[in-house]
PDB file of N, CA, C and O in Angstrom, chain B, residues numbered from 101:
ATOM      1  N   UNK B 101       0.817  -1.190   0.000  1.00  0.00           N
ATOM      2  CA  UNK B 101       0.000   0.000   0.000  1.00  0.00           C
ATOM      3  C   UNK B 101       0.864   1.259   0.000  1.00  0.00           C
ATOM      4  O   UNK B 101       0.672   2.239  -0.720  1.00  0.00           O
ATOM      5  N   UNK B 102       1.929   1.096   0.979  1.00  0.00           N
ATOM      6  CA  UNK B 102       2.923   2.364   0.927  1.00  0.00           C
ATOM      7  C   UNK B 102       3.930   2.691  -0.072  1.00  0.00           C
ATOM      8  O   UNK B 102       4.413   3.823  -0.059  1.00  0.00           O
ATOM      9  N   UNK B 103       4.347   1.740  -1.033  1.00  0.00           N
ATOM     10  CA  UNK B 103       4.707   1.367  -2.286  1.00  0.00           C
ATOM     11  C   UNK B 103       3.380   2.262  -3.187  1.00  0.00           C
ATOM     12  O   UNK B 103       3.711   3.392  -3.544  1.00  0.00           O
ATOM     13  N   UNK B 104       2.434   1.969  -3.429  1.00  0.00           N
ATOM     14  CA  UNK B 104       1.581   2.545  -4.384  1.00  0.00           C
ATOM     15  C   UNK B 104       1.582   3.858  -3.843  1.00  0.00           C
ATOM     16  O   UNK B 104       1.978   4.600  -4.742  1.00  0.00           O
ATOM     17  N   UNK B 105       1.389   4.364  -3.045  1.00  0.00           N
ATOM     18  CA  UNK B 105       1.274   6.211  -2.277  1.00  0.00           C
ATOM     19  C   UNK B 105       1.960   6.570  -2.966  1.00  0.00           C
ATOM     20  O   UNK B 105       1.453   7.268  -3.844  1.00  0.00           O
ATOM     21  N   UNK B 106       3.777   6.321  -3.062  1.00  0.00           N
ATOM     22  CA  UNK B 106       4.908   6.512  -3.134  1.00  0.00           C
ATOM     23  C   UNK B 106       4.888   6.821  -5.016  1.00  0.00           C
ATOM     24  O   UNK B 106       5.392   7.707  -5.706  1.00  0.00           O
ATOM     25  N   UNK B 107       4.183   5.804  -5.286  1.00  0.00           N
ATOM     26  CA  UNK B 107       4.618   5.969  -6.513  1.00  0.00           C
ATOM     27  C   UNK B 107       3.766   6.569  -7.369  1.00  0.00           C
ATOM     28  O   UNK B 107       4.035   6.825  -8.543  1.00  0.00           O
ATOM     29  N   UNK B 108       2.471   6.865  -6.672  1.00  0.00           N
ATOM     30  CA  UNK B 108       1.155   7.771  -6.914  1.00  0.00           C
ATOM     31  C   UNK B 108       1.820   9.414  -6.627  1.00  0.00           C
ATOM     32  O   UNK B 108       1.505  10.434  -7.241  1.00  0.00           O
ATOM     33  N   UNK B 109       2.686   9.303  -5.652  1.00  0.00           N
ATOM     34  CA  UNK B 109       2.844  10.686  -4.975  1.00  0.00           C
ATOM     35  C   UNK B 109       4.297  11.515  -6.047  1.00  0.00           C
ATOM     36  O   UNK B 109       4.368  12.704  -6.358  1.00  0.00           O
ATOM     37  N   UNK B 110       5.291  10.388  -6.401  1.00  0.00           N
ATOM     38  CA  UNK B 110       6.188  10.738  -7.238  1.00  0.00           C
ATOM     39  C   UNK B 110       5.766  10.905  -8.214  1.00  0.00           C
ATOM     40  O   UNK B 110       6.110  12.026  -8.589  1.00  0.00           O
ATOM     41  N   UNK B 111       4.832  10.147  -9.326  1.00  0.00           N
ATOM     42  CA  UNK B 111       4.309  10.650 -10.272  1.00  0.00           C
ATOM     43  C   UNK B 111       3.469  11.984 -10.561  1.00  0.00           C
ATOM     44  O   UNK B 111       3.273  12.470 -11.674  1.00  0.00           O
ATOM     45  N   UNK B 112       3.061  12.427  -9.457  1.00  0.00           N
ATOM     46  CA  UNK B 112       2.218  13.520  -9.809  1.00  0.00           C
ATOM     47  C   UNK B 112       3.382  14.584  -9.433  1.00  0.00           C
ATOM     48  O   UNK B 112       3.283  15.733  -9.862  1.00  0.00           O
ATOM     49  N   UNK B 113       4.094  14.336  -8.916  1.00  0.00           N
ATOM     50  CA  UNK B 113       5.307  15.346  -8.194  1.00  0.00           C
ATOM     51  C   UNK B 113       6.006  15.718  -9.629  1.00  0.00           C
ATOM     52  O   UNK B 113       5.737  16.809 -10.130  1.00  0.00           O
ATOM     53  N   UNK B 114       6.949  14.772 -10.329  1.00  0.00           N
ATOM     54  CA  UNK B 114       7.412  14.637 -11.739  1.00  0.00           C
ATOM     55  C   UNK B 114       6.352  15.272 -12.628  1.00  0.00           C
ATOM     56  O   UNK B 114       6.868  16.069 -13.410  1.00  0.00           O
ATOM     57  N   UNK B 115       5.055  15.170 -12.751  1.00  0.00           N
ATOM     58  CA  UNK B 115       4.000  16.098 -13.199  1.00  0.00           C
ATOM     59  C   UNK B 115       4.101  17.556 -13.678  1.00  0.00           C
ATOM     60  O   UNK B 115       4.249  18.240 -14.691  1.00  0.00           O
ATOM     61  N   UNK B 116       3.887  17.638 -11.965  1.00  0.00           N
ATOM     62  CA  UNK B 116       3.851  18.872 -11.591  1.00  0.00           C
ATOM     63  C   UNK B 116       5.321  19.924 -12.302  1.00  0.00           C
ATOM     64  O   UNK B 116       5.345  20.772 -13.193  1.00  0.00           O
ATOM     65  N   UNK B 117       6.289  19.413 -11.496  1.00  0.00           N
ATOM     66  CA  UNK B 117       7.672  19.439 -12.478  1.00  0.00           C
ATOM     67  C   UNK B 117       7.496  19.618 -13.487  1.00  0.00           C
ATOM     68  O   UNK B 117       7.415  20.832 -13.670  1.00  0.00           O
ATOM     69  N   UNK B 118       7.337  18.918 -14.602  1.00  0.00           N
ATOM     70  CA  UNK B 118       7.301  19.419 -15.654  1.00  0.00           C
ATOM     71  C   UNK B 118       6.377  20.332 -16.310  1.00  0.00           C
ATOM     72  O   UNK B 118       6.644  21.099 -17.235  1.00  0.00           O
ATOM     73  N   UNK B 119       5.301  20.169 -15.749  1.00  0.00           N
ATOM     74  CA  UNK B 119       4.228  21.488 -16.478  1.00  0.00           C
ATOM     75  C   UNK B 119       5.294  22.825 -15.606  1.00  0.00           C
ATOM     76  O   UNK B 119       5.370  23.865 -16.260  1.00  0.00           O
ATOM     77  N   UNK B 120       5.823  22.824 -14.672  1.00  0.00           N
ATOM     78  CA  UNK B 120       6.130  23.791 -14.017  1.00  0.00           C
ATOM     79  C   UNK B 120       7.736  24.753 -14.814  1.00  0.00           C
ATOM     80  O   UNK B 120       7.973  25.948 -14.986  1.00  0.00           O
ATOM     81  N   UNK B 121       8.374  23.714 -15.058  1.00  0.00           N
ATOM     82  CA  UNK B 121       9.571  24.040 -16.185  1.00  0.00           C
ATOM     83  C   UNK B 121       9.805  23.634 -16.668  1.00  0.00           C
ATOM     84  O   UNK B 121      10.476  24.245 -17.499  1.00  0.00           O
ATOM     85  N   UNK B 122       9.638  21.877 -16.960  1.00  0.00           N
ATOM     86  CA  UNK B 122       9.832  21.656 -18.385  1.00  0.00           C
ATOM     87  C   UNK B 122       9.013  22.272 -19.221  1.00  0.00           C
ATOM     88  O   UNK B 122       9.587  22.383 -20.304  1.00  0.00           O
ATOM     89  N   UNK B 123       7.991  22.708 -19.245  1.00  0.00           N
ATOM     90  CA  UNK B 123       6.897  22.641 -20.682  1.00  0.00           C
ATOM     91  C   UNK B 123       7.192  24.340 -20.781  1.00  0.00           C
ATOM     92  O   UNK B 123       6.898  24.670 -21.930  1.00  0.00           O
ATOM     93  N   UNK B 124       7.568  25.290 -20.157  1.00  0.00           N
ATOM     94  CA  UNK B 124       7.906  26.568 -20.463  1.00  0.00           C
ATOM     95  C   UNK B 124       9.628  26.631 -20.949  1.00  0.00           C
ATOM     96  O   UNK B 124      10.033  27.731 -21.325  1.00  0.00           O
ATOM     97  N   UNK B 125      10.223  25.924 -20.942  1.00  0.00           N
ATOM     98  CA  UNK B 125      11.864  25.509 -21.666  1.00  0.00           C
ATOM     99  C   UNK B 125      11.253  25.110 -23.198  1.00  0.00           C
ATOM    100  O   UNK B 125      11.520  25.693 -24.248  1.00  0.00           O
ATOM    101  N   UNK B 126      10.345  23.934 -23.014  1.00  0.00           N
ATOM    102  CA  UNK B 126      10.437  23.693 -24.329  1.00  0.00           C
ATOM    103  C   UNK B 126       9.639  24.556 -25.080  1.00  0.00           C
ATOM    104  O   UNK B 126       9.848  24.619 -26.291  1.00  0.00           O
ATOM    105  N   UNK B 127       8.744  25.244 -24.562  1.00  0.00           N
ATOM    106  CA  UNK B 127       8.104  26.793 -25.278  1.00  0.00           C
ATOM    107  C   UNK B 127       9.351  27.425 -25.551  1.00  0.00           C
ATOM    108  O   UNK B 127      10.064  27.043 -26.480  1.00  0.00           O
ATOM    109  N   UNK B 128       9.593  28.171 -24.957  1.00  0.00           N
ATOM    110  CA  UNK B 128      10.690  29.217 -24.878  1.00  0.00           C
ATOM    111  C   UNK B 128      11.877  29.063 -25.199  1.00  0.00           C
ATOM    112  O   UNK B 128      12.502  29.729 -26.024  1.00  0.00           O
ATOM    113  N   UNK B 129      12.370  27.904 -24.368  1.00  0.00           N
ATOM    114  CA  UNK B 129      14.333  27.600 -24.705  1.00  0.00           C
ATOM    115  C   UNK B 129      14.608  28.197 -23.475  1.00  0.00           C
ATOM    116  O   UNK B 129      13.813  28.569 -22.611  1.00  0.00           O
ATOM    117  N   UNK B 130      16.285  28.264 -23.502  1.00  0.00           N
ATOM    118  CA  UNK B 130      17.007  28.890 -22.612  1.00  0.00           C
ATOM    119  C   UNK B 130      16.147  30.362 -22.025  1.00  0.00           C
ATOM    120  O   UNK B 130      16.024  30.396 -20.800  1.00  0.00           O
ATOM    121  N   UNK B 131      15.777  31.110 -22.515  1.00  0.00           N
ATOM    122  CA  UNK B 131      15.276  32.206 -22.068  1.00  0.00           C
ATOM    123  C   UNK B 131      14.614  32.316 -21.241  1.00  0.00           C
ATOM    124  O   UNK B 131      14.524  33.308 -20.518  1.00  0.00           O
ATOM    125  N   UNK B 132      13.964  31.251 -21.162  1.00  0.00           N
ATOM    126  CA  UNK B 132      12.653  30.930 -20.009  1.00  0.00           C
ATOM    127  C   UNK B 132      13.014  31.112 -18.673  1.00  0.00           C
ATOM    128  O   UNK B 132      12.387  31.649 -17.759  1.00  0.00           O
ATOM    129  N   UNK B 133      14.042  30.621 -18.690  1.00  0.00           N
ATOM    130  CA  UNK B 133      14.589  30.845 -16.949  1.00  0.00           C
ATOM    131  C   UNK B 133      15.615  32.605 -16.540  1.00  0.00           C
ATOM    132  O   UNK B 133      16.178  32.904 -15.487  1.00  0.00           O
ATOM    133  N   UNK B 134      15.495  33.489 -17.947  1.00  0.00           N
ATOM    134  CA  UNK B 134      16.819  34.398 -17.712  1.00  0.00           C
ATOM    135  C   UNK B 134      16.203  35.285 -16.274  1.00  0.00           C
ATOM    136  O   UNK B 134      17.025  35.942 -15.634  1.00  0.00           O
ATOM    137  N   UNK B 135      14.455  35.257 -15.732  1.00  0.00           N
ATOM    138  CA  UNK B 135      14.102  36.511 -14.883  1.00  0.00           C
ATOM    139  C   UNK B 135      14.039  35.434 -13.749  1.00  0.00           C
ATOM    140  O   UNK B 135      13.733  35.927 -12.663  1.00  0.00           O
ATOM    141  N   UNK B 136      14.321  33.661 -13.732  1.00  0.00           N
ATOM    142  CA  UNK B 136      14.294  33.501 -12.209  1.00  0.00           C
ATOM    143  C   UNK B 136      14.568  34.014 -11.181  1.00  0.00           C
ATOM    144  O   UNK B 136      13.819  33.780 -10.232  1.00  0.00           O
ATOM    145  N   UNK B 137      15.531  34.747 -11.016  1.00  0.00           N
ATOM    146  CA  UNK B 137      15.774  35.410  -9.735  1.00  0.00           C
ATOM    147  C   UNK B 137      15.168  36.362  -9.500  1.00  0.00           C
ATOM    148  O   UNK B 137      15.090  36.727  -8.327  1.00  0.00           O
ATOM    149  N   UNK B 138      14.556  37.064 -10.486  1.00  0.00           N
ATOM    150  CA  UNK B 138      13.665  37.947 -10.318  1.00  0.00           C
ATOM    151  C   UNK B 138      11.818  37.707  -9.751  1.00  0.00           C
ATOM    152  O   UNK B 138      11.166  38.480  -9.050  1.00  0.00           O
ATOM    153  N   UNK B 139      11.347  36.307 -10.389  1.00  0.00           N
ATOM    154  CA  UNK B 139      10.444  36.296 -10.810  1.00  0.00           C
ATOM    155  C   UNK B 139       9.709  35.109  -9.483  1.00  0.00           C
ATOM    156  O   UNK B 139       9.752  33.879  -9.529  1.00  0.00           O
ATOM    157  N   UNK B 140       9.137  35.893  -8.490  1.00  0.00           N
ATOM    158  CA  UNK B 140       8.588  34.897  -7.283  1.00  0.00           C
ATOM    159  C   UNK B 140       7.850  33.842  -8.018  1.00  0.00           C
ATOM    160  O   UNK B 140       8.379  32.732  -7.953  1.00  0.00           O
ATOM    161  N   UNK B 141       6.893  33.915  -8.614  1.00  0.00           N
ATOM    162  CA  UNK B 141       6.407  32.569  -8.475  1.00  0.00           C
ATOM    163  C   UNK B 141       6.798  31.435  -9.232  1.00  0.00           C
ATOM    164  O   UNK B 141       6.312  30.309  -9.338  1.00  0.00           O
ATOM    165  N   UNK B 142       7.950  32.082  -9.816  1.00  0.00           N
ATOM    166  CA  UNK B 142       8.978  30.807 -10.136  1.00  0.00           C
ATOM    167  C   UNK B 142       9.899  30.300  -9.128  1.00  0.00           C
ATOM    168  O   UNK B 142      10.190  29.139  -9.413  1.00  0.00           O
ATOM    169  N   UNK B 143      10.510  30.722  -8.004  1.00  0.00           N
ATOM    170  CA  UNK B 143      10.765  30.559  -6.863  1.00  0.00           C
ATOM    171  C   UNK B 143      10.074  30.067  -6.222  1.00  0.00           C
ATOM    172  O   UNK B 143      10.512  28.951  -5.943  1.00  0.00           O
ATOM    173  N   UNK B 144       8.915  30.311  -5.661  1.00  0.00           N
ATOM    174  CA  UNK B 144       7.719  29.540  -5.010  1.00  0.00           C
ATOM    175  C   UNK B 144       7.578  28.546  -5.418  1.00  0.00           C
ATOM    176  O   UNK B 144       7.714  27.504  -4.778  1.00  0.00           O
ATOM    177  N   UNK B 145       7.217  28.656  -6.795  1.00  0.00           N
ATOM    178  CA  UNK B 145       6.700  26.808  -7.531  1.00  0.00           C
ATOM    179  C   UNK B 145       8.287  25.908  -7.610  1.00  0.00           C
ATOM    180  O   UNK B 145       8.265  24.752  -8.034  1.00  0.00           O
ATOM    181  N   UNK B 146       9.331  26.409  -7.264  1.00  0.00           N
ATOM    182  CA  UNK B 146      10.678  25.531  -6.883  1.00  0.00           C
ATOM    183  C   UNK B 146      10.410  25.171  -5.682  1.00  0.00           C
ATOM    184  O   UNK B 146      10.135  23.978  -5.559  1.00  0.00           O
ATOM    185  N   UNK B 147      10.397  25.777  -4.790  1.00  0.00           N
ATOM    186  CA  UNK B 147      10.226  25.803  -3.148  1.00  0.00           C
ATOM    187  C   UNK B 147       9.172  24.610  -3.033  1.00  0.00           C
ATOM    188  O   UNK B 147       9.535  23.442  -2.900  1.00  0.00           O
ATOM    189  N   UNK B 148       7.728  25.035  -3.099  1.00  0.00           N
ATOM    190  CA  UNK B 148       7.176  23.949  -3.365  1.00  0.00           C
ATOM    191  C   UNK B 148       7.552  22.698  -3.413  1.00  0.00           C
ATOM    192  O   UNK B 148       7.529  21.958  -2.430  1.00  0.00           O
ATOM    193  N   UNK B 149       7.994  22.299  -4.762  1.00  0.00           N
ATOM    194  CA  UNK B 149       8.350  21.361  -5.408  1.00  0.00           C
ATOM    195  C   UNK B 149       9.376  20.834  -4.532  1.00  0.00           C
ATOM    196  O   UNK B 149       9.066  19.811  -3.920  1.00  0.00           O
ATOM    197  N   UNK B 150      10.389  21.253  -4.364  1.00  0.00           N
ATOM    198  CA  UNK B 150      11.701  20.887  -3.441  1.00  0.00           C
ATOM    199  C   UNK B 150      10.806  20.284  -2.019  1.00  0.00           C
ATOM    200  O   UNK B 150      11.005  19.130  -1.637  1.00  0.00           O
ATOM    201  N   UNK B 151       9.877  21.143  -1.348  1.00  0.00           N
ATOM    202  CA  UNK B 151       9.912  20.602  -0.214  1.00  0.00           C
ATOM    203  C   UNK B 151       8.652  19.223  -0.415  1.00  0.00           C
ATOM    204  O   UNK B 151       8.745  18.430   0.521  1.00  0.00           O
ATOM    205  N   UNK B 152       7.773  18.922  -1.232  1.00  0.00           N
ATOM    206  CA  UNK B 152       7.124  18.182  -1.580  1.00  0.00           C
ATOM    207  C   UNK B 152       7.894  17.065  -2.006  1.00  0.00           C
ATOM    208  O   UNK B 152       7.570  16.026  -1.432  1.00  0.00           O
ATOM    209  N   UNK B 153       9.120  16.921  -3.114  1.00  0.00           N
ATOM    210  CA  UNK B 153       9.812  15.819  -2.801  1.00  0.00           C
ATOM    211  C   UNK B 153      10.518  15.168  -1.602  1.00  0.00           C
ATOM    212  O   UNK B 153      10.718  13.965  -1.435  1.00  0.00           O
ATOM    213  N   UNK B 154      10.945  16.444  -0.594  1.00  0.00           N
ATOM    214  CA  UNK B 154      11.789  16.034   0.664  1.00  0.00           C
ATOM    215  C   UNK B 154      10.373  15.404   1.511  1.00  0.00           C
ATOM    216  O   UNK B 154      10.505  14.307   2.054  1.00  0.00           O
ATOM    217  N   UNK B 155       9.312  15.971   1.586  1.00  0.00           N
ATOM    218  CA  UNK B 155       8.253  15.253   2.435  1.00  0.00           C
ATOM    219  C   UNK B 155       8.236  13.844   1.991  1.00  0.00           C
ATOM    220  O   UNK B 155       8.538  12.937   2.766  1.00  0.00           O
ATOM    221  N   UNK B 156       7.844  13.607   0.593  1.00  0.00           N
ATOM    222  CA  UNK B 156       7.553  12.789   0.506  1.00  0.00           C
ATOM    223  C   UNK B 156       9.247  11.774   0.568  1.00  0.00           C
ATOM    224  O   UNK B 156       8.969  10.729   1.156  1.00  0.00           O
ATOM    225  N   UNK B 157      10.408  11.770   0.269  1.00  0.00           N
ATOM    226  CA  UNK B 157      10.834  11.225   0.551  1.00  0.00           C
ATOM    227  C   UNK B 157      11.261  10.715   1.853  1.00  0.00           C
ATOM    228  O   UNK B 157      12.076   9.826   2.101  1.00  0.00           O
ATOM    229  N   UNK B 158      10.458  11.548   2.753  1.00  0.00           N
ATOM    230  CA  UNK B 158      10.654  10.765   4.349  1.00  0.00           C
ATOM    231  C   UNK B 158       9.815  10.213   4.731  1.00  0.00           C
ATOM    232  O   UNK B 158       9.918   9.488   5.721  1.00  0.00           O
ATOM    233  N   UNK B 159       8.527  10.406   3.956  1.00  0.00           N
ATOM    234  CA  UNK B 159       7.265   9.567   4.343  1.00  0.00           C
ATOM    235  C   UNK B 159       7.428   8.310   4.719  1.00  0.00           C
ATOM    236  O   UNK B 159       6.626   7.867   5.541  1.00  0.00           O
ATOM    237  N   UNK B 160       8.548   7.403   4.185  1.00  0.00           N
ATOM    238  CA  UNK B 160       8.291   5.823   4.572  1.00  0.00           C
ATOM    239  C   UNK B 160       8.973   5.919   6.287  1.00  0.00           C
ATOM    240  O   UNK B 160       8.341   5.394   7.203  1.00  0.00           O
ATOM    241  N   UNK B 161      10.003   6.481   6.493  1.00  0.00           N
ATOM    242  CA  UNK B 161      10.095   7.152   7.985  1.00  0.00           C
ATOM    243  C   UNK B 161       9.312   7.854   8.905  1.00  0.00           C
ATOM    244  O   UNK B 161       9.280   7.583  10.105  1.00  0.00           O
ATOM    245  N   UNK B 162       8.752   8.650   8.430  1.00  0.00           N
ATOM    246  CA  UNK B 162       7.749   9.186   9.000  1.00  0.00           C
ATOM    247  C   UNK B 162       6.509   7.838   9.513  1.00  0.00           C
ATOM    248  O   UNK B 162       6.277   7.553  10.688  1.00  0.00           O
ATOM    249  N   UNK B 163       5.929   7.249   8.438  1.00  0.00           N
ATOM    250  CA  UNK B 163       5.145   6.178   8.700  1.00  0.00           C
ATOM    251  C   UNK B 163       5.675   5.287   9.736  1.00  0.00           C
ATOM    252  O   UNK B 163       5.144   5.246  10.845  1.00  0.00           O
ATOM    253  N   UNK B 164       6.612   4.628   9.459  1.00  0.00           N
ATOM    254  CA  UNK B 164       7.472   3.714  10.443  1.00  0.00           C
ATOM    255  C   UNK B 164       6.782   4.065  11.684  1.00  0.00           C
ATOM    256  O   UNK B 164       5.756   3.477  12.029  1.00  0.00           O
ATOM    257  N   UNK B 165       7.350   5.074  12.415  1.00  0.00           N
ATOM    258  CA  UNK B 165       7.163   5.918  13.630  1.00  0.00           C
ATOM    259  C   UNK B 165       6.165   6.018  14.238  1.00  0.00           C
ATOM    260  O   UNK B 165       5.925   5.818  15.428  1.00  0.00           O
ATOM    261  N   UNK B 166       5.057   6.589  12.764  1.00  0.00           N
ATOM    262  CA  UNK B 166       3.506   6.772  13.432  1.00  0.00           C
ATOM    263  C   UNK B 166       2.670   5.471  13.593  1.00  0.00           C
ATOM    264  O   UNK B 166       1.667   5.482  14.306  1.00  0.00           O
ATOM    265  N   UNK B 167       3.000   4.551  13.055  1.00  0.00           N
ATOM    266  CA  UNK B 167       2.235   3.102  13.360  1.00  0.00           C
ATOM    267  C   UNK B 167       2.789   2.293  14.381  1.00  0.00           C
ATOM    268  O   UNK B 167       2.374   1.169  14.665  1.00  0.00           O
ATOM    269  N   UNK B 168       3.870   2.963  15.011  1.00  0.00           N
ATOM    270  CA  UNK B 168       4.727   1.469  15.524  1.00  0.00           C
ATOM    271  C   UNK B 168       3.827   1.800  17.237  1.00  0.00           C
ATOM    272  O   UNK B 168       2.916   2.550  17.589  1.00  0.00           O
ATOM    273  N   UNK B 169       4.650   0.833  17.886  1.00  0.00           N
ATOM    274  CA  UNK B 169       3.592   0.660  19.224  1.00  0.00           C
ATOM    275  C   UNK B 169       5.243   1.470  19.969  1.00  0.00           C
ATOM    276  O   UNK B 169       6.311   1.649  19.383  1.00  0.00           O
ATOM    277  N   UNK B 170       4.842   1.838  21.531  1.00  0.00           N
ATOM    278  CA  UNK B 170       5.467   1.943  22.422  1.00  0.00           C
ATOM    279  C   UNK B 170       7.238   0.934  22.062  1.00  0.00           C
ATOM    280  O   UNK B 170       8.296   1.517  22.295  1.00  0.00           O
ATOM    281  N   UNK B 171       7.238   0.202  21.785  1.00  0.00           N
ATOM    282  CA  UNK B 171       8.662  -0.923  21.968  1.00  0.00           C
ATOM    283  C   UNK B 171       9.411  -0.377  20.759  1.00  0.00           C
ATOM    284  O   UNK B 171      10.556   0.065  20.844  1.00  0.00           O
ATOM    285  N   UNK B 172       8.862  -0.419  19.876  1.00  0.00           N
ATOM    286  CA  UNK B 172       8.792   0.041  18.800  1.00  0.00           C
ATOM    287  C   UNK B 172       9.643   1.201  18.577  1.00  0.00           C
ATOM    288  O   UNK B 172      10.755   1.236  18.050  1.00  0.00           O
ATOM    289  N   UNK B 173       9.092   1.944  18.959  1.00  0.00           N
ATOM    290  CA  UNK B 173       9.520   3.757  19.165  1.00  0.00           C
ATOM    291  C   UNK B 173      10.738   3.661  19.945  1.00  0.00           C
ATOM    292  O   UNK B 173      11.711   4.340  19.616  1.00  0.00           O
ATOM    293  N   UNK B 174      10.775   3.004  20.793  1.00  0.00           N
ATOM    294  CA  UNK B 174      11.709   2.962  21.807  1.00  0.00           C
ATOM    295  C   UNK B 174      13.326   2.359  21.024  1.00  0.00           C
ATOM    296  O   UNK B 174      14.405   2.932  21.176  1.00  0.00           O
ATOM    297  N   UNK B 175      13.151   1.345  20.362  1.00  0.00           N
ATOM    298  CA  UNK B 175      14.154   0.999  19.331  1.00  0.00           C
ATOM    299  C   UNK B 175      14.402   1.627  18.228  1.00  0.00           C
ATOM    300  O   UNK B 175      15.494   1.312  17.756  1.00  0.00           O
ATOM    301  N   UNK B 176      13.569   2.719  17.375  1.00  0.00           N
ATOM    302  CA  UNK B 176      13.395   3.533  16.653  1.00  0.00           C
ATOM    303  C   UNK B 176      14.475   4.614  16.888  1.00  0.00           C
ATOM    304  O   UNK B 176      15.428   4.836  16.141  1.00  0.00           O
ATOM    305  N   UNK B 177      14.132   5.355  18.228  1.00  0.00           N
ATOM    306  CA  UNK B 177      14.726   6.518  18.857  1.00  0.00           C
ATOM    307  C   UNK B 177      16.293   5.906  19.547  1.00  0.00           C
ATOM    308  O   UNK B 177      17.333   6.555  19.661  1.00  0.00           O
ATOM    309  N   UNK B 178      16.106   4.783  19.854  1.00  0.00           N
ATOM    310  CA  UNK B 178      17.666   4.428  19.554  1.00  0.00           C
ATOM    311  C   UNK B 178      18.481   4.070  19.033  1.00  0.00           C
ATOM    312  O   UNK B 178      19.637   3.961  19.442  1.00  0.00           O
ATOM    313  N   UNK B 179      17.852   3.684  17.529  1.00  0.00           N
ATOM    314  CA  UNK B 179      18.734   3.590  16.522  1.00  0.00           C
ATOM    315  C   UNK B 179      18.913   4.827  15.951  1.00  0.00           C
ATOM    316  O   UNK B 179      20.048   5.217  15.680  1.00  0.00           O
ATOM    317  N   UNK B 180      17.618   5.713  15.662  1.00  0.00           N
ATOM    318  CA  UNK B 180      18.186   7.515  15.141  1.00  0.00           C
ATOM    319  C   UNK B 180      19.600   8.111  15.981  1.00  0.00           C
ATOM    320  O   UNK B 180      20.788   8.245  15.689  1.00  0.00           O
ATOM    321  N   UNK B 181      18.675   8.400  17.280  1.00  0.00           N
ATOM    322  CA  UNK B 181      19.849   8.888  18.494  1.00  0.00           C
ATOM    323  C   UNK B 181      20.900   8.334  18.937  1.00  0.00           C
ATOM    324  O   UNK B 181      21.245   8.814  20.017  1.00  0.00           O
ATOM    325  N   UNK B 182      21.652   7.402  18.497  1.00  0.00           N
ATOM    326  CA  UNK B 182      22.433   6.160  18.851  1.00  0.00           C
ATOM    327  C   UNK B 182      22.677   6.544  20.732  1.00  0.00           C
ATOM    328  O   UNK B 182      23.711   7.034  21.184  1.00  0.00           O
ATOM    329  N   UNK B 183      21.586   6.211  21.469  1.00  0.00           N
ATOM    330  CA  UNK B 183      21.471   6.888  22.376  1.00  0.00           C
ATOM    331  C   UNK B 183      21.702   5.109  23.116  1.00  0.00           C
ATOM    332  O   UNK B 183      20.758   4.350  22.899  1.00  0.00           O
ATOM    333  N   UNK B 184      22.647   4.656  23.757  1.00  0.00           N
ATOM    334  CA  UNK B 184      22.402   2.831  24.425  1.00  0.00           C
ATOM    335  C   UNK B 184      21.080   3.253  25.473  1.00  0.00           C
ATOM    336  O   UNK B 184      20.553   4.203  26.053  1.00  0.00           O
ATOM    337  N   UNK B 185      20.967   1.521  25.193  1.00  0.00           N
ATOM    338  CA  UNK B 185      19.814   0.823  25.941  1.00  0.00           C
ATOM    339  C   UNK B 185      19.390   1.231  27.038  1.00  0.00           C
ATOM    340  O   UNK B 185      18.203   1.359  27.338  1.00  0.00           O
ATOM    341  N   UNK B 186      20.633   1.542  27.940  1.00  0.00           N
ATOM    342  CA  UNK B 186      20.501   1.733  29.789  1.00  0.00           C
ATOM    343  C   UNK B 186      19.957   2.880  29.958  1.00  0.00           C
ATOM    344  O   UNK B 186      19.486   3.113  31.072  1.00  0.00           O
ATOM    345  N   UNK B 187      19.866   3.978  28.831  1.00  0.00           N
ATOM    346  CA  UNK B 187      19.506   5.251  29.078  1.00  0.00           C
ATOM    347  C   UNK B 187      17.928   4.870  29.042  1.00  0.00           C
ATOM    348  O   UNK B 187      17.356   5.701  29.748  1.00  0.00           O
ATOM    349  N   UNK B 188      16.946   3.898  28.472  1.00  0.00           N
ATOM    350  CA  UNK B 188      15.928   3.931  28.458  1.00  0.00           C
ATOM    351  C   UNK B 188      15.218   3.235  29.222  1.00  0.00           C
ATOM    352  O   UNK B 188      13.997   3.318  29.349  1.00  0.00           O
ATOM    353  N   UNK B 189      16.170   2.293  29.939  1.00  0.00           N
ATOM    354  CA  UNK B 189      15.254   1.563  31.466  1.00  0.00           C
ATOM    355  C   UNK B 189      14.867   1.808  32.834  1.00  0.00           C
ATOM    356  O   UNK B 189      14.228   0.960  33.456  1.00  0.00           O
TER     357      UNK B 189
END
């Protein structure tokens, strides 16, 4: 199930991407990008995009975490934190 999200969620991401700058490059060419730094909502729709792939690439982490039980978490947070065992009994 988290396999299909993933690959439901990258595809529309890659989508998005391209209506967003590919399809104004291949209108335009090089030129298309000369007012980025100027031009917010070409910045924004990067920003976006950037943080929509980083979400979604932590999602299978993120999930991990939110389903697991108490024991779970507890081995979780000590494998992130390499924090030993004795600190948690």
């Amino acid at each position: 199930m988290m396999t299909g999200f993933l690959l439901v969620g990258f595809a529309v991401l890659a989508l998005l991407a391209a209506r967003a700058f590919l399809l104004p490059y291949l209108v335009w060419g090089p030129q298309a990008f000369d007012d980025f730094a100027r031009r917010d909502d070409q910045k924004l729709a990067a920003g976006v995009l950037a943080s929509a792939a980083i979400a979604l690439a932590c999602l299978p982490i993120a999930a991990s975490v939110l389903i697991s039980g108490d024991g779970h978490m507890q081995v979780f947070a000590e494998t992130i934190l390499g924090v030993p065992g004795r600190f948690w009994s």
